[in-house]
C-alpha positions in Angstrom: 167.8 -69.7 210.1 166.8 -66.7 207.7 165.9 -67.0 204.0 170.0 -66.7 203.7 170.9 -70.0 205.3 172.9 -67.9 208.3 171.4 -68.2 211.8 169.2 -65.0 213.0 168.2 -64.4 216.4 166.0 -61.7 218.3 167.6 -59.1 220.7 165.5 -60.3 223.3 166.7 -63.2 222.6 170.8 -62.4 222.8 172.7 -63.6 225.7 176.1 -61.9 225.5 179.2 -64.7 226.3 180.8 -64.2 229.8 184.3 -63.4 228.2 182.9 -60.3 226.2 181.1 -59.3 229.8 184.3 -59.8 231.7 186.5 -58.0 229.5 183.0 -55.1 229.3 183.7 -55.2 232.9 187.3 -54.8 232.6 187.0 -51.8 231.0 184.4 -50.2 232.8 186.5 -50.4 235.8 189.5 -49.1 234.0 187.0 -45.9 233.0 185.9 -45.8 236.6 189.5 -45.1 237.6 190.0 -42.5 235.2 191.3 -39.1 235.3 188.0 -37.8 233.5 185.9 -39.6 236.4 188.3 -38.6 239.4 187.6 -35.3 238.4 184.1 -35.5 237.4 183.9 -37.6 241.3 185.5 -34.4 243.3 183.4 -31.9 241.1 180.3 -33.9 242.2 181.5 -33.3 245.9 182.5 -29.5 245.3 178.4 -29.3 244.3 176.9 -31.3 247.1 179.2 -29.7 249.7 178.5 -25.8 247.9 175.5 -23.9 250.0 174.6 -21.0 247.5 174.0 -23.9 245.2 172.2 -26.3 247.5 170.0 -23.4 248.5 169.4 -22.4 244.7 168.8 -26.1 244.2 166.1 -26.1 246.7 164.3 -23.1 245.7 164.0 -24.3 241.9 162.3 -27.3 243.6 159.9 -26.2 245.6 159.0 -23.3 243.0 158.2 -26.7 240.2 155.9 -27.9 243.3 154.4 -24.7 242.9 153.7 -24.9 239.5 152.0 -28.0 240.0 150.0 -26.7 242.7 148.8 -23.8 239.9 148.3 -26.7 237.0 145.5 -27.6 239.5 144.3 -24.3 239.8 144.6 -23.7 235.4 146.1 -20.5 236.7 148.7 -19.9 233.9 149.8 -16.6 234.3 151.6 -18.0 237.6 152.9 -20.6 236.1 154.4 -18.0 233.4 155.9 -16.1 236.2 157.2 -18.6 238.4 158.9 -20.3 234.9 160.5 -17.4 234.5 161.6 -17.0 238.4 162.7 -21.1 237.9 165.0 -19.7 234.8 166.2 -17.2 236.4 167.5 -19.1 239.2 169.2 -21.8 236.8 170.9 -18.8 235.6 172.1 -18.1 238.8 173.6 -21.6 239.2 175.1 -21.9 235.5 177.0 -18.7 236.5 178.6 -20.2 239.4 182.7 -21.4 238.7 181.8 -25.1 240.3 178.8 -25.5 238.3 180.8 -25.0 234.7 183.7 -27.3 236.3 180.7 -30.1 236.9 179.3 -29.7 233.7 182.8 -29.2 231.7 183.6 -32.8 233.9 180.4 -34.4 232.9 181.0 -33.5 229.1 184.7 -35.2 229.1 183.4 -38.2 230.7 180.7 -38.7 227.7 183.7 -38.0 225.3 185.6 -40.5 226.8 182.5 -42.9 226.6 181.9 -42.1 223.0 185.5 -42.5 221.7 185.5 -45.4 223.5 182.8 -47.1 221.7 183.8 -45.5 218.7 186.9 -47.6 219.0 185.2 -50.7 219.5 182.4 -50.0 216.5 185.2 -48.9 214.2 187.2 -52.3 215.3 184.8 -54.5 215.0 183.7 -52.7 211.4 187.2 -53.3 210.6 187.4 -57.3 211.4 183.8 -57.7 209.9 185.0 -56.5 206.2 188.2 -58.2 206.2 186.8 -61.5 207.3 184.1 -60.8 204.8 186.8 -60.3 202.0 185.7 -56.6 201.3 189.1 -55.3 201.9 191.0 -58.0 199.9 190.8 -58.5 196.4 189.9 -62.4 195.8 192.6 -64.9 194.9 193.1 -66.7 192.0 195.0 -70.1 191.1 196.4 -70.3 187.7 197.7 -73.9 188.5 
């Protein structure tokens, strides 16, 4: 109990009730078999399955290995120049069609997740005030 006579407890301590987990679960599989993830799901494929990409991809990797190689070395004007070959090759793959459609699918399924939970905030907001009595002005018995 706190200094306000209501129980407290720790978020370590918090063990979520199995019906708000099943109905969590509900709706994460609900989301899973949305438009927004279909989408995102075939964009995902377009990439893996696109070789100019891949190959950019692979380049940008091994040019970070090189960096670190230099790190060892302290020899910093490499680094500069392969940071600048490294961001010139991302600019390569952001100017690619599939790339924007991955990215535009990505950002709708974080939209979807955030309206989602702003739903459920704003709800539960909503049940918390008019259980408290906020929204209702208090009765009175003039018996």
């Amino acid at each position: 109990m706190n200094k306000y006579g209501m129980q407290s407890f720790d978020t370590r301590d918090l063990i979520v009730r199995e019906d708000i987990m099943g109905k969590a679960k509900e709706l994460a599989a609900l989301i899973s078999t949305s438009e927004e993830v279909r989408h995102f799901q075939q964009a995902e494929l377009k990439i893996q399955n696109h070789d100019r990409v891949q190959g950019l991809i692979a380049t940008i990797k091994k040019k970070q290995k090189e960096i670190v190689a230099f790190e060892s070395f302290g020899n910093k004007a490499m680094i500069t120049k392969i940071e600048q070959e490294i961001e010139d090759l991302q600019d390569q793959i952001d100017g690619i069609p599939v790339v924007n459609e991955f990215q535009q699918s990505q950002s709708d399924i974080n939209y979807l997740l955030q309206m989602v939970i702003s739903v459920i905030r704003d709800t539960v907001s909503d049940k918390i005030s008019v259980e408290a009595g906020t929204d209702a002005p208090p009765s009175t018995c003039g018996d």
